[in-house]
NUVEX-984120 format. One record per atom (N, C-alpha, C, CB): residue number from 1; atom name; y, z, x. Coordinates in Angstrom, 1 decimal, padded with zeros to 4 digits. Last residue first. Glycine has a CB too. Layout:
<atoms>
resi  name  north  up  east
NUM  CA  Y  Z  X
...
</atoms>
This chain:
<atoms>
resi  name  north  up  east
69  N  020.1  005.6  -006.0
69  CA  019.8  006.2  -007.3
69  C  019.4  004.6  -008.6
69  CB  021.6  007.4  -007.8
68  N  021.5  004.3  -003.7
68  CA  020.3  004.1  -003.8
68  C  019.6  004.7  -005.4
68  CB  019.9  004.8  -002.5
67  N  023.9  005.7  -004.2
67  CA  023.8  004.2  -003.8
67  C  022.8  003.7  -004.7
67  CB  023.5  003.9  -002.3
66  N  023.3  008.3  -002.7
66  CA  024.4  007.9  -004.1
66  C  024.4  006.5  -004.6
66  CB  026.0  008.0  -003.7
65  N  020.6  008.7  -001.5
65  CA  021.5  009.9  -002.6
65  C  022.7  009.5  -003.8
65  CB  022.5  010.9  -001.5
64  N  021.5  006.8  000.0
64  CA  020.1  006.9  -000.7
64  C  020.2  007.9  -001.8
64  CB  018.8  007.2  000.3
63  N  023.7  007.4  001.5
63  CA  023.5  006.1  000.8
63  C  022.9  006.4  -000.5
63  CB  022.5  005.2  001.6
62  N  023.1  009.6  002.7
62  CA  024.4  009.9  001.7
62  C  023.9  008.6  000.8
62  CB  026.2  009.8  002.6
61  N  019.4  010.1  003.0
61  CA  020.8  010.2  003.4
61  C  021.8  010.0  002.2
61  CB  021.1  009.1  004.4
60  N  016.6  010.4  003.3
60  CA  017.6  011.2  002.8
60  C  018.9  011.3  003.1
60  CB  017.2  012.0  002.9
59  N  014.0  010.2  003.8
59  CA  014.8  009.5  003.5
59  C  016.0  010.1  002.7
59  CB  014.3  008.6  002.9
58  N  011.6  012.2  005.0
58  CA  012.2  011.9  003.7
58  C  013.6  010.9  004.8
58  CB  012.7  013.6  002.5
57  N  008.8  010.9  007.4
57  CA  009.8  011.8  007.0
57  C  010.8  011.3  005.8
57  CB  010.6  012.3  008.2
56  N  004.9  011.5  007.9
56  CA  006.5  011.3  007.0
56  C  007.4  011.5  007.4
56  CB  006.9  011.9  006.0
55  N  002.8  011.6  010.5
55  CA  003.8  011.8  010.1
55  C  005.0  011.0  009.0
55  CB  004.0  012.0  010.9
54  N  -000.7  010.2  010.0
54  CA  000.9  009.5  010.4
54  C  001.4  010.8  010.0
54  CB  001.6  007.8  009.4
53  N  -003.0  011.5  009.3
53  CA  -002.9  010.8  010.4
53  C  -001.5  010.6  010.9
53  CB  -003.7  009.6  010.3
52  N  -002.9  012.2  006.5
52  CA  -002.3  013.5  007.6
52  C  -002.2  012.8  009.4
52  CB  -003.7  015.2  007.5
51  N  -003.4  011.0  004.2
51  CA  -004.4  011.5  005.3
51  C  -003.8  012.4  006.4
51  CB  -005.0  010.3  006.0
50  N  -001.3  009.8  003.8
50  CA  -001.4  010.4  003.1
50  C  -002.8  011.3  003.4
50  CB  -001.2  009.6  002.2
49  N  -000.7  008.0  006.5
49  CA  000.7  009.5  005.8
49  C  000.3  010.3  005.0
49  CB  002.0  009.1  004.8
48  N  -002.6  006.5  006.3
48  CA  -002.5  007.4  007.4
48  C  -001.7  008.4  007.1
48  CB  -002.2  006.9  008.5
47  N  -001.8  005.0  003.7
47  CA  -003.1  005.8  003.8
47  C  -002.9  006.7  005.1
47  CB  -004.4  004.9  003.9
46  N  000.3  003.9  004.5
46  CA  000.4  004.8  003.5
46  C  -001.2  005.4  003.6
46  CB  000.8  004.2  002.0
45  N  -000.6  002.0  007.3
45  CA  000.0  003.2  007.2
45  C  000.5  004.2  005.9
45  CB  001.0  002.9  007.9
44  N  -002.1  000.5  005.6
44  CA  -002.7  001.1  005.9
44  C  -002.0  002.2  006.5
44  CB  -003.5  000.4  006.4
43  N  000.2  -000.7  003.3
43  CA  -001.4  000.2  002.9
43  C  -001.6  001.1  003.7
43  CB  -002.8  -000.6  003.1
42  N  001.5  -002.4  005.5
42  CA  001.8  -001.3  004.8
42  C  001.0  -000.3  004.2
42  CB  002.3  -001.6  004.0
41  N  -001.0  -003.8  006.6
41  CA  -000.1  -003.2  007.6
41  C  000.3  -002.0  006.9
41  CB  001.0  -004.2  008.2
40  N  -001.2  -005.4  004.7
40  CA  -002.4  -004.1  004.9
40  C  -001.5  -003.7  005.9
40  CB  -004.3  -004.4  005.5
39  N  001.3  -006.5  004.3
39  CA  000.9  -006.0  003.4
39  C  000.2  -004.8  003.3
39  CB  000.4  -006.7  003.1
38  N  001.5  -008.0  006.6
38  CA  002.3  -007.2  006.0
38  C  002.0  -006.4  005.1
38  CB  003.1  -007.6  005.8
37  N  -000.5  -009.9  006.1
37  CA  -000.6  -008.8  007.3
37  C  000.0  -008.3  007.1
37  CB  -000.5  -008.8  008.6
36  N  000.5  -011.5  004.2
36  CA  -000.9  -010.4  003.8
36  C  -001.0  -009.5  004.8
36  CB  -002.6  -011.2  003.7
35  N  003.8  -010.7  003.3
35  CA  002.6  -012.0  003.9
35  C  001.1  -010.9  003.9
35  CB  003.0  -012.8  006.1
34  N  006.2  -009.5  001.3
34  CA  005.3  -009.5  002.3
34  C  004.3  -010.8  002.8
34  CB  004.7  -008.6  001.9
33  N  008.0  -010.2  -000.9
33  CA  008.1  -011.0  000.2
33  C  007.2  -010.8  001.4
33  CB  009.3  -010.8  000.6
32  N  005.7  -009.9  -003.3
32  CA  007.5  -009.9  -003.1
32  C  007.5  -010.8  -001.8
32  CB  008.3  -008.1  -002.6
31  N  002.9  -010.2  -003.0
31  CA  003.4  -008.8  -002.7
31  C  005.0  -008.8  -002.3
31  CB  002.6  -008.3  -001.5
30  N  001.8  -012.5  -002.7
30  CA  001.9  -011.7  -004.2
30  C  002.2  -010.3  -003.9
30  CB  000.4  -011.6  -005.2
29  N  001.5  -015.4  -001.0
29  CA  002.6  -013.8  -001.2
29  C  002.2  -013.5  -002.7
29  CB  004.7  -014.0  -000.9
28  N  -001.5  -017.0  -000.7
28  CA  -000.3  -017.3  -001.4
28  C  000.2  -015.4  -001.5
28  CB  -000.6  -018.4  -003.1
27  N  -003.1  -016.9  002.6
27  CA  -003.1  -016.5  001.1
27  C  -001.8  -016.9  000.8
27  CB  -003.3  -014.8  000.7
26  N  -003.2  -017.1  005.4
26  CA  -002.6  -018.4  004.2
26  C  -002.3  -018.0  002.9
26  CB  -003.6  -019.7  003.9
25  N  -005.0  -015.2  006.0
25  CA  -003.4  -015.6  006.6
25  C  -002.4  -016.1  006.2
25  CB  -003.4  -016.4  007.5
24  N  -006.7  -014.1  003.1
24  CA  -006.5  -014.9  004.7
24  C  -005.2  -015.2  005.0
24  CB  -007.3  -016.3  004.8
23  N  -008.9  -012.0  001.4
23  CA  -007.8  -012.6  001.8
23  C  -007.2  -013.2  003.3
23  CB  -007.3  -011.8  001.4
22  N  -010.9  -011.1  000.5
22  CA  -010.9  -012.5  000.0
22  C  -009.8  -012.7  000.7
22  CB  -010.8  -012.8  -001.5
21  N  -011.4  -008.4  001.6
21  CA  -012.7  -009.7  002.3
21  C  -012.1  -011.0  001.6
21  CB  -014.9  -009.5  001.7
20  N  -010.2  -007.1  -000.2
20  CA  -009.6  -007.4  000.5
20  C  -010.3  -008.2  001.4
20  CB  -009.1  -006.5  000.8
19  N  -011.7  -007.5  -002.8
19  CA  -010.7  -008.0  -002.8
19  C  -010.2  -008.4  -001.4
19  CB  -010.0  -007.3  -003.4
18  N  -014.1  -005.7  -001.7
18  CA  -014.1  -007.3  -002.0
18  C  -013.0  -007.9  -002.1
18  CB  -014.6  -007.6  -003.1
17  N  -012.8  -003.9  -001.3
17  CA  -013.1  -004.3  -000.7
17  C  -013.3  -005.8  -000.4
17  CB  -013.7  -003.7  -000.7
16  N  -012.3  -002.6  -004.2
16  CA  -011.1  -003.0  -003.5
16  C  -011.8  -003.7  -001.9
16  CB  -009.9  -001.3  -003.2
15  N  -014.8  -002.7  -005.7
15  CA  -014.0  -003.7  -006.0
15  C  -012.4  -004.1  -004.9
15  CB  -013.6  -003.2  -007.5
14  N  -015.6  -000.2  -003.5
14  CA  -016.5  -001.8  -003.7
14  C  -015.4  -002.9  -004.1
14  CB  -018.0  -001.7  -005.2
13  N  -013.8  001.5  -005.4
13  CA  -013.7  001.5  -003.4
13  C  -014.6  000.2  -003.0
13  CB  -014.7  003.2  -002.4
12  N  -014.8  001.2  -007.8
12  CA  -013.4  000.7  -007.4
12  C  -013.4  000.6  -006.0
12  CB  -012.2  001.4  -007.8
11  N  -017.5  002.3  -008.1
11  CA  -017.5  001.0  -007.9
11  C  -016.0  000.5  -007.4
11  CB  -017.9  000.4  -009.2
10  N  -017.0  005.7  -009.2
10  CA  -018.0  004.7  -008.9
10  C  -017.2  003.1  -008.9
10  CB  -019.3  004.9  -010.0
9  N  -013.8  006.9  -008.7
9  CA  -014.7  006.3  -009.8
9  C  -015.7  005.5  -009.0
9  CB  -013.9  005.3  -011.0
8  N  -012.3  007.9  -007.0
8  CA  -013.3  008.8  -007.5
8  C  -014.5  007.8  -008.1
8  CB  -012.6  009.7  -008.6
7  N  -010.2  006.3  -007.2
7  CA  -011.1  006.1  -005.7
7  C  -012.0  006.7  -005.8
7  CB  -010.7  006.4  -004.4
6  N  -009.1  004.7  -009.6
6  CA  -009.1  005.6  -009.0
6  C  -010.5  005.6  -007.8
6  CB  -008.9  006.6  -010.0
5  N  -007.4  001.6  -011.5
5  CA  -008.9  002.6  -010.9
5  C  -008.8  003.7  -009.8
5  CB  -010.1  001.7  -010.1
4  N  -005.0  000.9  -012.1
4  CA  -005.7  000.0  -011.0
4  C  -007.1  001.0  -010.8
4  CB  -004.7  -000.2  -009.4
3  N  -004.2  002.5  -014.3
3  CA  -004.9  001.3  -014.1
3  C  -005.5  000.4  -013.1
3  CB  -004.3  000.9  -014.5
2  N  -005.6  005.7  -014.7
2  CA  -005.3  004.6  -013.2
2  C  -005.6  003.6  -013.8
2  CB  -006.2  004.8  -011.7
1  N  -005.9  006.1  -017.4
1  CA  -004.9  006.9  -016.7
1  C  -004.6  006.1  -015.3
1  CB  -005.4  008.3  -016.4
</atoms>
């Protein structure tokens, strides 16, 4: 059901660690056009939005409604 693993499961919060201890300034982009600081940068404010630390707000304009579909 999670292919990337869920945060419940014994060992994935270990496996995502490790991952992230591998990565350096230089890493090669595997995130589109981000750079790795961009990256956790992003993460780490989806984790604060989804924690209640950051405020959301929807996206919701004429564009994104007709455009953006």
């Amino acid at each position: 059901m999670y292919p990337q693993g869920s945060l419940s499961v014994p060992g994935t919060v270990a496996a995502l660690e490790a991952r992230l201890a591998r990565l350096t300034p230089t890493a090669a982009r595997q995130w589109g056009r981000m750079t790795p600081q961009q990256m956790l940068c992003h993460l780490a404010d989806s984790f604060d939005v989804v924690s209640g630390d950051r405020p959301a707000k929807a996206v919701d304009t004429w564009f994104m409604r007709t455009v953006g579909k």
